[in-house]
N, C-alpha and C positions, 0 to 999 in steps of 0.2 A: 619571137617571144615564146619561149619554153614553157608549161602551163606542168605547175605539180602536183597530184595532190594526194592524201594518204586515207586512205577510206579505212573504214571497222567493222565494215559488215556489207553482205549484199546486196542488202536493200540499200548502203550509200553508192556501192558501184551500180545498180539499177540506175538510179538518180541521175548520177553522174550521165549515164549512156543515154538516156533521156531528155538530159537538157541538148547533150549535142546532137540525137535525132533534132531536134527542132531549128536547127540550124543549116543542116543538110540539105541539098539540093541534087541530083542529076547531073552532072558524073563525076560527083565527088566519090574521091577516092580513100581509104583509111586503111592502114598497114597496122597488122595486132603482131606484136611480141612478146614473148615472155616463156619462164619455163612452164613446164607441164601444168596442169593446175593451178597457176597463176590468176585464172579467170576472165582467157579470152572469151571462150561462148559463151560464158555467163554476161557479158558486157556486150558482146554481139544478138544475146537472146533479147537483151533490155532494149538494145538500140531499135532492132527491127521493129518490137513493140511500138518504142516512142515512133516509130515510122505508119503503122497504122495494120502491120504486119498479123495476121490473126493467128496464123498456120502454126501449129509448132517448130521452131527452128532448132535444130539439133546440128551437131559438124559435119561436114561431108565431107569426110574421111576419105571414105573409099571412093565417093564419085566425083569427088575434087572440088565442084560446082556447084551449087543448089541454090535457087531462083523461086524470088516469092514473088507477090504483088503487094502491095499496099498503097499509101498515100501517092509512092513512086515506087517503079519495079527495085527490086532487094537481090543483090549477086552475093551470095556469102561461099568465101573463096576459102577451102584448108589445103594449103600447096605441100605439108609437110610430104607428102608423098613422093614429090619431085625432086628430090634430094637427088642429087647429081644426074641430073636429068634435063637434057636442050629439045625436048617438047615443047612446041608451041600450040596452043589454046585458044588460036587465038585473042589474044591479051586486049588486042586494041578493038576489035568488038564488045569488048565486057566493060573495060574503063574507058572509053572515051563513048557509049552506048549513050541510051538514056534510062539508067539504071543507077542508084548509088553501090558502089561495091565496097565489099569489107574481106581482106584477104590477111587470114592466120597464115602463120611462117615466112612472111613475106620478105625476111633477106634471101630466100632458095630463089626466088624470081627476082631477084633488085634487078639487073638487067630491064626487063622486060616491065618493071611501074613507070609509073609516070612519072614525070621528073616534078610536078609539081603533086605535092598529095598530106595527107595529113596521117603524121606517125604516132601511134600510142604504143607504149611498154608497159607492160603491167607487170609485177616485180613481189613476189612473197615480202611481207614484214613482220613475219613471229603471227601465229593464231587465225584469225580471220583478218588479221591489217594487208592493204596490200599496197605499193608505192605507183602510181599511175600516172604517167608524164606523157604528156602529148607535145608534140613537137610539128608545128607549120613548118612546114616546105610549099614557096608560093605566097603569092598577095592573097588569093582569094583564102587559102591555108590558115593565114594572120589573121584574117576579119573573123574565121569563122572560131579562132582559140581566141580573140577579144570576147567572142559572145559568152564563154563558159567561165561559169562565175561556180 
């Protein structure tokens, strides 16, 4: 079941990323797409919050990996860097861990995610709108886009 929805402002993609921290568990996995600006970190800044996350979370660009603590330990993954690149990271230490992880650019690694994981796109729509579809891969994927209302 495909989940759509079209926000107008950040504080509704806050919201958004918030309801689905609270549904989050260890070692779920969540793949961010979209172009530039579209407002993965902005939706990965809200999640970790709704996660209990205190630290400022900003992209890790350049170190690829940056690890919080909160409610559960926080893996926030920006792979854009690995662009044609068969480095390993480790991958099944981070997602199958006890950590929730969130991984920007995540077609450069589709190989190496989990075969079950929960995919979101986030998609410019004119001004501050943006289109945000989440996509289950997996049972546990399904229960957890039934929970986001």
């Amino acid at each position: 079941m495909i989940k759509e929805f079209e926000v107008h402002s950040v504080e509704e993609t806050e919201q958004l990323a918030t309801k689905l921290a609270a549904l989050l568990t260890p070692p779920d996995v969540i793949t961010l797409e979209g172009d530039l600006g579209a407002g993965k970190t902005t939706f990965t800044k809200a999640l970790a919050k709704g996660l209990g996350i205190t630290r400022t979370v900003n992209s890790p660009t350049f170190t690829i990996v940056k690890q919080y603590e909160g409610n559960y330990p926080f893996n926030h993954l920006d792979v854009y860097r690995l662009a044609n690149s068969d480095e390993d990271l480790g991958w099944d230490e981070l997602f199958y861990g006890d950590a929730i992880s969130v991984v920007e650019w995540a077609h450069l690694i589709e190989d190496d995610l989990p075969s079950e994981r929960l995919e979101i796109r986030l998609a410019h729509g004119g001004g501050d709108v943006r289109r945000i579809t989440i996509t289950p891969i997996g049972e546990r994927y399904e229960k957890i886009c039934e929970g986001i209302s």
